[in-house]
C-alpha positions as CSV (number, residue, x, y, z in Angstrom):
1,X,-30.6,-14.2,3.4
2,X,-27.9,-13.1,5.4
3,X,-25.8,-9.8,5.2
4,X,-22.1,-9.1,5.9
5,X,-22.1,-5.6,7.1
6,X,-18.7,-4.1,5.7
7,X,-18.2,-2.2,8.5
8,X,-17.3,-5.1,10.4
9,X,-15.2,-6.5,7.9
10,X,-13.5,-3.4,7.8
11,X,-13.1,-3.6,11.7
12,X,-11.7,-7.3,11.4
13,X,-8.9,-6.1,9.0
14,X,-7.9,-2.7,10.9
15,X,-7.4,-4.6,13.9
16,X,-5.1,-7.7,12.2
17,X,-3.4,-5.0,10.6
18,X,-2.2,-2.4,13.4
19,X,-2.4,-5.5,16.0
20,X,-4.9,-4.8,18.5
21,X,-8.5,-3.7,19.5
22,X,-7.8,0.0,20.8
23,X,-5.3,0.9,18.0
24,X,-7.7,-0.3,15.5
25,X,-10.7,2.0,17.6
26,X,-8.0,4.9,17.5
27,X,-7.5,4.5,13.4
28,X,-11.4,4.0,12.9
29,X,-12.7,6.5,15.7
30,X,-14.4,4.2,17.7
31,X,-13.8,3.0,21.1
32,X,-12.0,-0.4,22.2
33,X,-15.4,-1.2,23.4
34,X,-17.6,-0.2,20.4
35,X,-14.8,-2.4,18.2
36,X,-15.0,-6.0,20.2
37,X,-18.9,-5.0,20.0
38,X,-18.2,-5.2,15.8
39,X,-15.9,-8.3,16.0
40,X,-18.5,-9.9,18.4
41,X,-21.3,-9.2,16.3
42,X,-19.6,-10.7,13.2
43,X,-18.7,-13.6,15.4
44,X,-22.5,-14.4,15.7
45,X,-23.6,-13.7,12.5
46,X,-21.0,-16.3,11.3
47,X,-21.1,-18.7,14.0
48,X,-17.7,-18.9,14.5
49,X,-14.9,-17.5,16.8
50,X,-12.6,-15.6,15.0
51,X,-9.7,-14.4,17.8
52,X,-8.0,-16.5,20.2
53,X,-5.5,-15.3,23.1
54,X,-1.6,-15.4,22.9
55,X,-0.2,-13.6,25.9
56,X,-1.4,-10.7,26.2
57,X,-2.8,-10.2,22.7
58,X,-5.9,-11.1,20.4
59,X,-5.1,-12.9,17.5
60,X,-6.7,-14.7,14.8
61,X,-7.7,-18.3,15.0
62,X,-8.0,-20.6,12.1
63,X,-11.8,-19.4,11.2
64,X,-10.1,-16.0,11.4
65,X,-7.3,-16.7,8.9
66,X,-9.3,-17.9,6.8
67,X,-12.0,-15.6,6.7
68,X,-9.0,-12.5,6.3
69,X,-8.3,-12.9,2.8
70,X,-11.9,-13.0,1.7
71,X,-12.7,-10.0,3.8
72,X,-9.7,-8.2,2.5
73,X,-11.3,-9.1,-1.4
74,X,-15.0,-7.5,-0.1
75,X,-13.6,-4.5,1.0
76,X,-11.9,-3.9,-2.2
77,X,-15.3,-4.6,-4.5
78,X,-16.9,-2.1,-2.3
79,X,-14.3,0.6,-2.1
80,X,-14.0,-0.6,-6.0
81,X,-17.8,-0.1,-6.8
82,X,-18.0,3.2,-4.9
83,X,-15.0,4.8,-6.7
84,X,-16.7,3.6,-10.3
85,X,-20.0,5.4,-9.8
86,X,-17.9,8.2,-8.1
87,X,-17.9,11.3,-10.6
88,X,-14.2,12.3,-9.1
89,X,-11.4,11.3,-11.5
90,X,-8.3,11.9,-10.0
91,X,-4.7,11.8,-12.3
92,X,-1.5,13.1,-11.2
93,X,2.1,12.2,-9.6
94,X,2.2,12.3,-6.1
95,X,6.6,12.1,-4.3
96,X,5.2,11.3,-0.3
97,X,8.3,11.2,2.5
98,X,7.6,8.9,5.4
99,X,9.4,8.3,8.3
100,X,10.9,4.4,8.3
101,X,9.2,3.1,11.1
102,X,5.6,4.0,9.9
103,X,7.0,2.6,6.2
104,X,7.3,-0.9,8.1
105,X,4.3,-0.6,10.2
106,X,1.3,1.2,9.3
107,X,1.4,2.8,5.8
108,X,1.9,-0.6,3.2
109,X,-2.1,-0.7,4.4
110,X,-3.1,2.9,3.9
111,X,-1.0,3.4,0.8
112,X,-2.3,-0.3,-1.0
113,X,-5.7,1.1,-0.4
114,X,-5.3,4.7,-1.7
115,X,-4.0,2.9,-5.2
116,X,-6.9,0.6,-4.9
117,X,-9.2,3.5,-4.9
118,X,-7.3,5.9,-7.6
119,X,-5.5,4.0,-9.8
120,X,-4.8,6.8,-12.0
121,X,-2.3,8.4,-9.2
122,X,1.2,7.3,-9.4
123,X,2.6,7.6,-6.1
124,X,7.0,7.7,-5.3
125,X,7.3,6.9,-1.5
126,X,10.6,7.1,0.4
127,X,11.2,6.8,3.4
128,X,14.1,8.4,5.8
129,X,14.3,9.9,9.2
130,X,12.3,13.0,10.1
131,X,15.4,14.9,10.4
132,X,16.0,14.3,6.8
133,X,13.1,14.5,5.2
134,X,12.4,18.0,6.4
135,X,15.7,19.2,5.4
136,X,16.2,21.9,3.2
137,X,18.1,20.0,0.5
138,X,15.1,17.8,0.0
139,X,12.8,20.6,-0.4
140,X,11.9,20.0,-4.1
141,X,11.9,16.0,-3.6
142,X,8.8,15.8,-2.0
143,X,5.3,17.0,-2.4
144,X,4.3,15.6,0.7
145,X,6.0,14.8,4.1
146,X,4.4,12.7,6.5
147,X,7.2,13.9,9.1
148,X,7.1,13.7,13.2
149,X,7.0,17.0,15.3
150,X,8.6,17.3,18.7
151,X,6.9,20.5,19.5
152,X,3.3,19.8,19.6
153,X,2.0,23.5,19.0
154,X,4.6,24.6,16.6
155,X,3.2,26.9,14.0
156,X,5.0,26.2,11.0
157,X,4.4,22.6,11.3
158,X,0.5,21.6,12.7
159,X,0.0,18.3,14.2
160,X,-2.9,16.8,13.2
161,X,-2.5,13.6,15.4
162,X,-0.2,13.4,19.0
163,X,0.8,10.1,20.1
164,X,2.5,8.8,23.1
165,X,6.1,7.8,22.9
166,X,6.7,3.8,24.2
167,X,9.7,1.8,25.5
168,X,10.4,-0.7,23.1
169,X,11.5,-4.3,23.9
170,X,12.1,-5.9,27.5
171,X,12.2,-2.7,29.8
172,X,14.4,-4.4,33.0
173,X,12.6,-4.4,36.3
174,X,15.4,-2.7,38.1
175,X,18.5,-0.6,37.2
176,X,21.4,-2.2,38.1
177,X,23.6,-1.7,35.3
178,X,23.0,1.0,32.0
179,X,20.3,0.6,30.2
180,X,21.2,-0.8,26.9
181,X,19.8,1.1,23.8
182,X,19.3,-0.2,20.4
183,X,18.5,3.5,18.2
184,X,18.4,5.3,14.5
185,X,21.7,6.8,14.1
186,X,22.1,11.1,15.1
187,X,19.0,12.7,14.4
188,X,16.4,10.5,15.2
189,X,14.0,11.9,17.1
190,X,13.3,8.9,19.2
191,X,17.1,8.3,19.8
192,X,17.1,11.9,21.1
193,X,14.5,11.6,23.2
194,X,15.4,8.4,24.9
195,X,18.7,10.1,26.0
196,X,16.9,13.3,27.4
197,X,14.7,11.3,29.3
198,X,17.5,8.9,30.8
199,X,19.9,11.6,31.8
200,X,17.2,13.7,33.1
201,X,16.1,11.1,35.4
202,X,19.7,10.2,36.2
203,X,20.0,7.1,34.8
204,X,23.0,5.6,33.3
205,X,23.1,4.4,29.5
206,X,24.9,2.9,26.3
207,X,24.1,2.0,22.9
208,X,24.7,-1.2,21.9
209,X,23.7,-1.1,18.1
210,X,22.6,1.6,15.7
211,X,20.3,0.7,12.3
212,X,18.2,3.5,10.5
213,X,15.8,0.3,9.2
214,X,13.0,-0.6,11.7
215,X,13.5,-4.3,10.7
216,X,16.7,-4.0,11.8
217,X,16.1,-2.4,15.1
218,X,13.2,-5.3,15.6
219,X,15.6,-7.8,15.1
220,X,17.7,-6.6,17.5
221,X,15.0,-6.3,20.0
222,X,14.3,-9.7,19.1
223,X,17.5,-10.5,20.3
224,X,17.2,-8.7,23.4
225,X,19.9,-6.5,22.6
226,X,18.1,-3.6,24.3
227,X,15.2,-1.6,24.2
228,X,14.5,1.8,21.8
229,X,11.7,4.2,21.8
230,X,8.9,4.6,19.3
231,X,6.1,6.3,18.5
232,X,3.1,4.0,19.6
233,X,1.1,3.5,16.8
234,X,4.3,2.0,14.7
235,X,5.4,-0.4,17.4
236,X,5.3,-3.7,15.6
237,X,2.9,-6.5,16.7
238,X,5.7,-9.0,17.6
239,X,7.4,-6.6,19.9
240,X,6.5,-5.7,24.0
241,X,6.0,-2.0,25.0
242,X,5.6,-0.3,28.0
243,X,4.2,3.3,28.5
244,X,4.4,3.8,32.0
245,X,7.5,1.6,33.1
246,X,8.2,1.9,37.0
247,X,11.9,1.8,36.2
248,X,12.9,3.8,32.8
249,X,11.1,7.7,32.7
250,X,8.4,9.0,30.6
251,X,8.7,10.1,27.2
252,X,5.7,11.9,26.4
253,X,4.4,12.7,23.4
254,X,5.3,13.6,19.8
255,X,3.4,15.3,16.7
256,X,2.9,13.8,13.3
257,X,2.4,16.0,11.0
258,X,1.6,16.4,7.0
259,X,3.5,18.7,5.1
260,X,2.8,19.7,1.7
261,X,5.1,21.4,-0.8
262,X,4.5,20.6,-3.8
263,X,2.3,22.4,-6.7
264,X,2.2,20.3,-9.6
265,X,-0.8,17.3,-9.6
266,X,-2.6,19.6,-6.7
267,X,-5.8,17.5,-6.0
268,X,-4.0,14.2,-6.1
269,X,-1.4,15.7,-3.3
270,X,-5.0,16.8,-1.2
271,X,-6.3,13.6,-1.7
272,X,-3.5,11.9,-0.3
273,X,-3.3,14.3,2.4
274,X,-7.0,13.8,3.3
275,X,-6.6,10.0,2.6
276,X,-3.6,9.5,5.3
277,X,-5.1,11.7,7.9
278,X,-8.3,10.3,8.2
279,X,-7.3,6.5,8.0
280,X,-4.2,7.8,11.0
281,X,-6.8,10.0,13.3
């Protein structure tokens, strides 16, 4: 009798779900190579392919599609069964701030699996720009603020994970006109950034559209309106990147940080804490 090791199943999901091999080894702490190891092994033990090429990226093929949904299910039985026998009870309210783009891109996963596990924890998620979420009018909103940091060793507000900052979209292979930005409106980190980074390497810009929505700024992508900067573990799947562009400047790198603040329901704010860090190192 055969055994599907959960592991790999667990592997198969992270990489559908934050589209790629290396982002997935990056959210499970293994390396790119140590993941296609996983997928490949699962591949055998099935006797089926499960990812096909499209461009430049691995997705799934049929077999793959199909087997998603039931992997999904046998995650959840295990993560299920282990939080049954677990002697931890956990009740409470728990008001989490996120920034948009990780709203759209990586947190529907993390968060779906923290209710999963602790049912007995309402959670209130909102999600606005950095800017706002730290400000001092929202102070008693929150109890915890998953918020970016632009200075990486800032005291008040520890990084516990630094991640590059990408060109978004179609970066053009030579400047012969402003680059076209599509951005969040005033405040937005990435929007700032972009505009440093342009000016300091001399080059001409303009923005073209504004939307505070990530869905919005993908469709203009999309529509090759421009390009926009983000953080790279929230670009979405659909969208082209670039790191190290020979024609627009480097970005660098930005914190992303966890901020508690409030006192009431304590162990189910920790929880959450623990639960977002660990599944985002």
């Amino acid at each position: 009798m055969k055994n599907i090791p959960t592991d790999s199943l667990r592997t198969l999901v992270t990489v559908v779900e934050v589209g790629g091999f290396a982002k997935a080894g990056e959210l499970l702490g293994l390396s790119q190579p140590a993941v296609s190891l996983q997928i490949k092994r699962l591949e055998e033990l099935l006797g089926r392919k499960l990812f096909k090429k499209q461009g430049q990226r691995q997705i799934l093929n049929h077999q793959g599609e199909q087997l998603l949904p039931l992997a999904k299910q046998m995650l959840k039985d295990n993560d299920a069964i282990l939080q049954l026998f677990s002697n931890e009870t956990i009740t409470g309210k728990v008001r989490l701030g996120i920034p948009s783009e990780f709203a759209a891109s990586i947190l529907p996963a993390i968060i779906g699996d923290f209710v999963s596990l602790y049912p007995d924890v309402s959670l209130e998620v909102k999600s606005e720009l950095s800017k706002q979420l730290m400000h001092v009018s929202n102070r008693d909103e929150f109890d915890l603020v998953l918020t970016l940091v632009e200075q990486l060793d800032n005291p008040n507000y520890p990084s516990f994970l630094q991640d590059d900052l990408v060109w978004v979209g179609n970066t053009p292979a030579k400047l012969t006109e402003p680059v076209t930005l599509v951005v969040a409106p005033q405040g937005c980190i990435y929007r700032r950034r972009a505009i440093e980074a342009l000016e300091q390497a001399g080059v001409s810009w303009r923005i073209v559209y504004t939307n505070a929505d990530l869905t919005g700024l993908t469709a203009a992508i999309k529509e090759q309106l421009g390009v926009t900067v983000l953080a790279r573990k929230t670009v979405p799947e659909e969208l082209p990147y670039t790191a190290n562009s020979d024609v627009l400047p480097a970005l660098g790198q930005v914190g992303i940080s966890l901020i508690k603040r409030g006192q009431e329901s304590l162990q189910a704010i920790d929880k959450l804490a623990e639960f977002i860090t660990l599944r985002l190192s």
